[in-house]
MIKE-564489 format. One record per residue: residue number from 0; residue in one letter; x, y, z of N, C-alpha, C, O, CB in turn. Coordinates in pm, whole numbers, plus 50000, padded with zeros to 5 digits. Glycine has a CB too. Example, Ala and Ser with C-alpha at 12.3 -4.5 7.8 and 13.67 -1.06 7.14 Angstrom:
NODE    k  r    n_u    n_v    n_w   ca_u   ca_v   ca_w    c_u    c_v    c_w    o_u    o_v    o_w   cb_u   cb_v   cb_w
NODE    0  A  51319  49431  50780  51230  49550  50780  51320  49670  50780  51424  49668  50846  51131  49553  50905
NODE    1  S  51285  49775  50708  51367  49894  50714  51290  50003  50787  51341  50114  50804  51408  49940  50572
! end
This chain:
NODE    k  r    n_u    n_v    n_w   ca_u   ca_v   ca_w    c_u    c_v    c_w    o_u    o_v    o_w   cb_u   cb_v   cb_w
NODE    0  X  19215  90756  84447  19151  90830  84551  19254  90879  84653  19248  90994  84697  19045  90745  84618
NODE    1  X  19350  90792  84691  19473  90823  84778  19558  90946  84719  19582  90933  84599  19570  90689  84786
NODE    2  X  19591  91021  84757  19733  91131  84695  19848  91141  84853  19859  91139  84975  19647  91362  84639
NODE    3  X  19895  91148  84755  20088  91125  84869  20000  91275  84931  19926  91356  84874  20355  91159  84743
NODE    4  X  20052  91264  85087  20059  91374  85170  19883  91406  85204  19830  91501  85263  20152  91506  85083
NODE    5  X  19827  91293  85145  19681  91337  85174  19643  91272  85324  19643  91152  85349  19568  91275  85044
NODE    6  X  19614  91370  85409  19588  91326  85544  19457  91161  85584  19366  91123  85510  19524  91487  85607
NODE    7  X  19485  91121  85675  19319  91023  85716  19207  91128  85681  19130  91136  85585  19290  90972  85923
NODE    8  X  19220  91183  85762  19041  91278  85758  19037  91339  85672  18936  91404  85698  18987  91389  85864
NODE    9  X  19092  91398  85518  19120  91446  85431  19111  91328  85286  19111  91358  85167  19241  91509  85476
NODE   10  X  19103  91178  85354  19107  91113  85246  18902  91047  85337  18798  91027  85274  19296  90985  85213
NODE   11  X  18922  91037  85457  18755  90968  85485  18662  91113  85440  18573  91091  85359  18716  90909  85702
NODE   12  X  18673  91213  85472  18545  91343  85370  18567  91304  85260  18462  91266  85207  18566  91534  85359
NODE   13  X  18660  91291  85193  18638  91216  85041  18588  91147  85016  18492  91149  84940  18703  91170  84980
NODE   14  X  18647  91037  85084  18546  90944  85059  18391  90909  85132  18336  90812  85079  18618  90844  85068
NODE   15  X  18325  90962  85228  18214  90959  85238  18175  91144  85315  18223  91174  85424  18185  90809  85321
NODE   16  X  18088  91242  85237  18109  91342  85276  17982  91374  85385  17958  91485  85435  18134  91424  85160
NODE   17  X  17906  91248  85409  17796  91313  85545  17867  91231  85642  17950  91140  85631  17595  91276  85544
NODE   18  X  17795  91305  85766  17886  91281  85874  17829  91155  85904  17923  91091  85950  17893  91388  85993
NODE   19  X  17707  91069  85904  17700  90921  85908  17779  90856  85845  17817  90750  85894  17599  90873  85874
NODE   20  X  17834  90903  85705  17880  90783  85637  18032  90836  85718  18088  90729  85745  17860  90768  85435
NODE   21  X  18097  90920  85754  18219  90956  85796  18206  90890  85955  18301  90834  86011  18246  91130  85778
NODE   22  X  18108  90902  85998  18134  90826  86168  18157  90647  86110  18234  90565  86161  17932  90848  86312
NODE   23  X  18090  90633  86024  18084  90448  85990  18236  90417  85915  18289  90306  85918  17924  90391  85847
NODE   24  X  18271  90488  85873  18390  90474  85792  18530  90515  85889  18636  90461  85860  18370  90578  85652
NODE   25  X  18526  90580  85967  18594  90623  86111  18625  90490  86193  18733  90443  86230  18484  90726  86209
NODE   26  X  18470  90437  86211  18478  90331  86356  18529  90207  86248  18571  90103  86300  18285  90290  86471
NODE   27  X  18527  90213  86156  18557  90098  86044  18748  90116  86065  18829  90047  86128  18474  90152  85838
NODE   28  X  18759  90205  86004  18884  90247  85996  18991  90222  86151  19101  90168  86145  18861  90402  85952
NODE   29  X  18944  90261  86245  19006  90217  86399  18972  90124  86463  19030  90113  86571  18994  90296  86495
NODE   30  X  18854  90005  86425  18876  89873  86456  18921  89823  86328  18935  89704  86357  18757  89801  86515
NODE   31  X  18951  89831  86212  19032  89766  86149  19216  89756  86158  19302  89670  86178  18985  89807  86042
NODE   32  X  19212  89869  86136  19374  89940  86122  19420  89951  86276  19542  89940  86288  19376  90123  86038
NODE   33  X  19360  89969  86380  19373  90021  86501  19418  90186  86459  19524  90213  86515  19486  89927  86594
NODE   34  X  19384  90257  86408  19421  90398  86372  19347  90462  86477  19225  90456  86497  19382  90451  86221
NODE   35  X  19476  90551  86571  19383  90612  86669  19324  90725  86627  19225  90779  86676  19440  90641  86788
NODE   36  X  19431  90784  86473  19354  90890  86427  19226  90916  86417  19157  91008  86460  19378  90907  86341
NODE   37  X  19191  90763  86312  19057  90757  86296  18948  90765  86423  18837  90816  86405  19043  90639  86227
NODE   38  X  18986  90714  86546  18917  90732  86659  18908  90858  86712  18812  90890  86782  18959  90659  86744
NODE   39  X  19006  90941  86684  19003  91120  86726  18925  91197  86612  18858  91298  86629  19181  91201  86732
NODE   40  X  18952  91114  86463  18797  91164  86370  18644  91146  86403  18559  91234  86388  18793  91090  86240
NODE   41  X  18619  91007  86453  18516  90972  86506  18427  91111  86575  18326  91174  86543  18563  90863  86601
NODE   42  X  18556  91121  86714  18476  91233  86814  18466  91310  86744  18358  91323  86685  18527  91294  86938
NODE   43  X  18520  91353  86730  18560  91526  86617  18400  91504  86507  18353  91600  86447  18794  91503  86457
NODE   44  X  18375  91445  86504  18278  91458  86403  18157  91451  86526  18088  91553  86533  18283  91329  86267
NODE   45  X  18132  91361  86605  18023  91340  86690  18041  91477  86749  17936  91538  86726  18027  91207  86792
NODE   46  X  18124  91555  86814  18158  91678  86887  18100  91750  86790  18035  91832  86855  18309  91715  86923
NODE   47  X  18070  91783  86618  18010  91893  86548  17874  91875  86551  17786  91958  86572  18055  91910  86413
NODE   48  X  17865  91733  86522  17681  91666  86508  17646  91792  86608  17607  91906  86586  17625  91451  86594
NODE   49  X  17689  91696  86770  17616  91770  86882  17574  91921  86889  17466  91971  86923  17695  91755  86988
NODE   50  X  17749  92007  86825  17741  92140  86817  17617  92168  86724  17522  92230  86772  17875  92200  86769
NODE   51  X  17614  92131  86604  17544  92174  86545  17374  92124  86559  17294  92177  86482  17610  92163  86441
NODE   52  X  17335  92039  86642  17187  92012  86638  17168  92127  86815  17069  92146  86885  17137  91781  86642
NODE   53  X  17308  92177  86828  17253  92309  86944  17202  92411  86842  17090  92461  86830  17397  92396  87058
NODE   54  X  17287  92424  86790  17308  92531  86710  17133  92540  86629  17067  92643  86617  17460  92494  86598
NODE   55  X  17098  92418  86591  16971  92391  86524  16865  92436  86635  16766  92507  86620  16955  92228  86476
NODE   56  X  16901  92393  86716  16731  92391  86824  16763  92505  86935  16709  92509  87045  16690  92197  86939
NODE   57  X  16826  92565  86905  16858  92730  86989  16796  92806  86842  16699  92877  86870  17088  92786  87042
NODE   58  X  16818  92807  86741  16754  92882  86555  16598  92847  86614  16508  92926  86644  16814  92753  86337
NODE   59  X  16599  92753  86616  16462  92704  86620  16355  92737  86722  16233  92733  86711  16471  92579  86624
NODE   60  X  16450  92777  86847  16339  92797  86980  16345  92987  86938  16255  93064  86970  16427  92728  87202
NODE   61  X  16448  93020  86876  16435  93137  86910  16366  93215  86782  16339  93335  86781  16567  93185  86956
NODE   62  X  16348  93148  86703  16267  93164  86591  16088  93108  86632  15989  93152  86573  16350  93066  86462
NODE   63  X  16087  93052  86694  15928  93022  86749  15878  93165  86823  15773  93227  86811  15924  92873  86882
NODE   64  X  15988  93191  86899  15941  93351  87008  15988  93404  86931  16040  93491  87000  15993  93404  87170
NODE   65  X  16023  93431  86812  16023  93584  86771  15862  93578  86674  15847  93678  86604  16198  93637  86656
NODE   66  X  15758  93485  86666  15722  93449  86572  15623  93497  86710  15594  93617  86709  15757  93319  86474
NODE   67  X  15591  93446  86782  15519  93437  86895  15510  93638  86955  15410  93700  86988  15616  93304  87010
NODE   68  X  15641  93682  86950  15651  93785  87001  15622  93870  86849  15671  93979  86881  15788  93796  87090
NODE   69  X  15587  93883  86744  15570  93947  86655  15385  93928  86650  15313  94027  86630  15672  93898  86537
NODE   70  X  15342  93823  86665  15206  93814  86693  15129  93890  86817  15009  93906  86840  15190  93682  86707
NODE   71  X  15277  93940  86905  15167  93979  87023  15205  94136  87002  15192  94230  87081  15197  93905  87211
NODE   72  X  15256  94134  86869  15263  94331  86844  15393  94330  86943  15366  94423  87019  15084  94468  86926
NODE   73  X  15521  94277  86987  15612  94315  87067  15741  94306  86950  15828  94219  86959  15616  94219  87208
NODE   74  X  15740  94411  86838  15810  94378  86710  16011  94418  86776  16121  94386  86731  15725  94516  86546
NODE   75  X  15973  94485  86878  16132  94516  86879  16156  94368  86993  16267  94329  86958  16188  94719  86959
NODE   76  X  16127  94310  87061  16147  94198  87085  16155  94076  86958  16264  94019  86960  16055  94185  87175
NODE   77  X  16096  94045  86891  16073  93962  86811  16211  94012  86698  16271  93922  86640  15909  93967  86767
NODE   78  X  16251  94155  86676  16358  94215  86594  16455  94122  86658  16495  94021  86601  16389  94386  86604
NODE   79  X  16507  94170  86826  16578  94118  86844  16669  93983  86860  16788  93955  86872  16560  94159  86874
NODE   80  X  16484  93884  86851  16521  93747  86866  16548  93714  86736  16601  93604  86748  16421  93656  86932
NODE   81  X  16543  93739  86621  16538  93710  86477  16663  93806  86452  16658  93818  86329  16382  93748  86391
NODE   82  X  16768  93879  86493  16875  93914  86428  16957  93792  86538  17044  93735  86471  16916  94099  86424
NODE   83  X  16956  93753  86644  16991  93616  86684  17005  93532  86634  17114  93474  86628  16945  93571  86741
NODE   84  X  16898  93492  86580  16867  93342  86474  16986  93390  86376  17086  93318  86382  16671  93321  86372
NODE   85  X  16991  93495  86290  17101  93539  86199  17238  93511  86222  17315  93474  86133  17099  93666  86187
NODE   86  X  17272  93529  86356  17383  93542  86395  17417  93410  86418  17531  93372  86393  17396  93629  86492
NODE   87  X  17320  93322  86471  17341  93171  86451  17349  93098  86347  17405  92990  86327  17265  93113  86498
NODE   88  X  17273  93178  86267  17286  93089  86109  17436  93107  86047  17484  93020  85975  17164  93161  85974
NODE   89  X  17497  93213  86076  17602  93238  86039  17708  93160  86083  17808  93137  86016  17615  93343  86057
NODE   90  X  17687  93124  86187  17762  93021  86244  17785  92895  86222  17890  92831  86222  17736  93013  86329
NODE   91  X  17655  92861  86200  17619  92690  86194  17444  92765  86039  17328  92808  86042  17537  92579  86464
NODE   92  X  17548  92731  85947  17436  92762  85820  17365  92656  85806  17420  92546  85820  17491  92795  85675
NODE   93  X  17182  92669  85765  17111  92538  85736  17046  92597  85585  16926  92620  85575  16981  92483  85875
NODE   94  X  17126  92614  85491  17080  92645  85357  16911  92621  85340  16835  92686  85268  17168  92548  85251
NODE   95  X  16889  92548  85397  16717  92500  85370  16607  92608  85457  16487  92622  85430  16687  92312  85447
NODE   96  X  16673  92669  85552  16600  92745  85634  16623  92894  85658  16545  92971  85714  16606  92686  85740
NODE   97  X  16801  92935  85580  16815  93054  85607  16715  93126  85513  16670  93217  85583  16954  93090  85597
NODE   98  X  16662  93133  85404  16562  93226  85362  16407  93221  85423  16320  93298  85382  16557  93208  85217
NODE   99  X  16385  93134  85512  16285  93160  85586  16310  93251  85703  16226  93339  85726  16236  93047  85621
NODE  100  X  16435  93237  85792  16447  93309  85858  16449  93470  85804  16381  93563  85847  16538  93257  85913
NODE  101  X  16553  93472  85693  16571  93643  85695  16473  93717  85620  16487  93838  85603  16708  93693  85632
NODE  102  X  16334  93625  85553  16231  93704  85518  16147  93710  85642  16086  93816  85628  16160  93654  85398
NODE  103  X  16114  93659  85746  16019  93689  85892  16145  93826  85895  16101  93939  85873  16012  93522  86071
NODE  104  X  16293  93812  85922  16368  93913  85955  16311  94089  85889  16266  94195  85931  16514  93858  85900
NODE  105  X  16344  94034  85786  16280  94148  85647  16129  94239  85690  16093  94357  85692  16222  94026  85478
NODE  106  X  16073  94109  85719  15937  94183  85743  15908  94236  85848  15810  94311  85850  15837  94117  85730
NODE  107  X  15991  94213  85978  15963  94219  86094  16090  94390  86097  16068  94509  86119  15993  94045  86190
NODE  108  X  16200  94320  86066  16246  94486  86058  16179  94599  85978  16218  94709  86017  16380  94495  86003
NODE  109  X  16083  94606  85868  16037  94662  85829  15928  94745  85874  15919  94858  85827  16036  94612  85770
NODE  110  X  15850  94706  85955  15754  94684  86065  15827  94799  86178  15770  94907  86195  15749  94500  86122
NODE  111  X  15934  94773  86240  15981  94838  86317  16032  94985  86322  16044  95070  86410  16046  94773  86338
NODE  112  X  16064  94977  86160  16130  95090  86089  16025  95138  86028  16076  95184  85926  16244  95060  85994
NODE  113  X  15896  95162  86020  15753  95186  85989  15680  95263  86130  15598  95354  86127  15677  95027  85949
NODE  114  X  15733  95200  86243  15687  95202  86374  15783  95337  86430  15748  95433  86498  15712  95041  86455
NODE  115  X  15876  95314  86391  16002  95389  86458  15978  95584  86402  15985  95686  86472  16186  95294  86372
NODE  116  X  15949  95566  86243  15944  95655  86182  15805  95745  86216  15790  95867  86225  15966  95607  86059
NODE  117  X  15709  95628  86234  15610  95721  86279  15585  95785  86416  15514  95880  86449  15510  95667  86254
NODE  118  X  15658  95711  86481  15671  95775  86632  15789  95889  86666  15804  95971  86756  15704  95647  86734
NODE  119  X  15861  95854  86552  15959  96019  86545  15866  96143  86470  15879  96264  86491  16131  95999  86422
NODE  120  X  15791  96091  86397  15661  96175  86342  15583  96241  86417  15556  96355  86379  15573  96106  86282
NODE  121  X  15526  96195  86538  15445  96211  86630  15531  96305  86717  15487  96420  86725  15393  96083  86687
NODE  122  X  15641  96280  86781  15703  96336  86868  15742  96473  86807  15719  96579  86866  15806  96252  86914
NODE  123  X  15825  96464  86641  15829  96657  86617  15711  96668  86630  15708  96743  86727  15879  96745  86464
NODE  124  X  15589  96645  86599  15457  96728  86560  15447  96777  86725  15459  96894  86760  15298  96619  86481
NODE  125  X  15423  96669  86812  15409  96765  86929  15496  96839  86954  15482  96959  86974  15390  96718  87038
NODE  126  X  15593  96779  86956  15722  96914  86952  15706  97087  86932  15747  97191  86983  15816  96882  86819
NODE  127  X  15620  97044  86825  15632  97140  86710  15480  97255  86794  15445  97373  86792  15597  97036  86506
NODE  128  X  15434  97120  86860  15266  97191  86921  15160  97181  86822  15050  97236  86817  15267  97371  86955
NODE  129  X  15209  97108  86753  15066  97090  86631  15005  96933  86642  15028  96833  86574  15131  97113  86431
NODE  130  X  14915  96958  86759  14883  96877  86837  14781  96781  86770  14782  96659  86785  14845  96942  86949
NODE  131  X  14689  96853  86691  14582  96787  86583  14682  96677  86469  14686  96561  86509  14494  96942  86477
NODE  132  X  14731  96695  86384  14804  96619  86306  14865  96508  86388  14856  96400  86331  14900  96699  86236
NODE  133  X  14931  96503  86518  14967  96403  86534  14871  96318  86599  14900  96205  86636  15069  96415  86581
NODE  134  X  14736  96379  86617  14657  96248  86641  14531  96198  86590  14434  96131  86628  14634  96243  86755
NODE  135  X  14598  96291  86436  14491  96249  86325  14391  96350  86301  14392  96454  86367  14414  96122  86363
NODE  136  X  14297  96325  86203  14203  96397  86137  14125  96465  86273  14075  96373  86338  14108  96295  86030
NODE  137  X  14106  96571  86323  14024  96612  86469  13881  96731  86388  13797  96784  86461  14176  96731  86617
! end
């Protein structure tokens, strides 16, 4: 399991690759050995947990209001909070949830671009002064 030149934190992800078993194998490792490395792995790993359960519950709040704001018909709000969530997933990926997010995305940009097209529709027709067509069968 050891290889010459293989670092501490390069040989503890090996050997345990979630970050529980890497914090237990860390605090193991620097009250055994006194390795302060292992104690600067420790944080370093508690410092991503944290990052990443932001990273989780900022996806998550802002995925509730775009869900919330797509229900109240406010689709370019709800667009915007859901290309957010994207931009977070990209950051901090949760394989289990990114295809939920970018199909609400999918549907909700679709929606907009449905919305968008017909209101450029409306606007030549009046434009145009053909006032009946753009507000339907008269």
């Amino acid at each position: 399991m050891w290889k010459a030149g293989m670092t501490l934190r390069a040989l503890i992800w090996r050997i345990a690759p979630s970050a529980r078993r890497v914090k237990r194998c860390a605090a193991s490792w620097s009250y055994v050995l006194g390795e302060p490395k292992a104690s600067q792995l420790l944080s370093e790993v508690e410092r991503v947990e944290l990052s990443q359960q932001r990273a989780r519950d900022q996806k998550e709040g802002m995925y509730r209001a775009a869900m919330e704001a797509e229900r109240r018909g406010d689709i370019s709000s709800a667009l915007s909070k859901l290309e957010r969530v994207l931009e977070i997933e990209k950051e901090a990926p949760e394989p289990a949830r990114t295809g939920t997010y970018q199909r609400l995305y999918d549907k909700v940009r679709s929606e907009y671009e449905s919305i968008k097209g017909a209101r450029a529709e409306a606007k030549r027709l009046l434009d145009d002064g053909k006032f009946c067509p753009s507000l339907g069968s008269v």
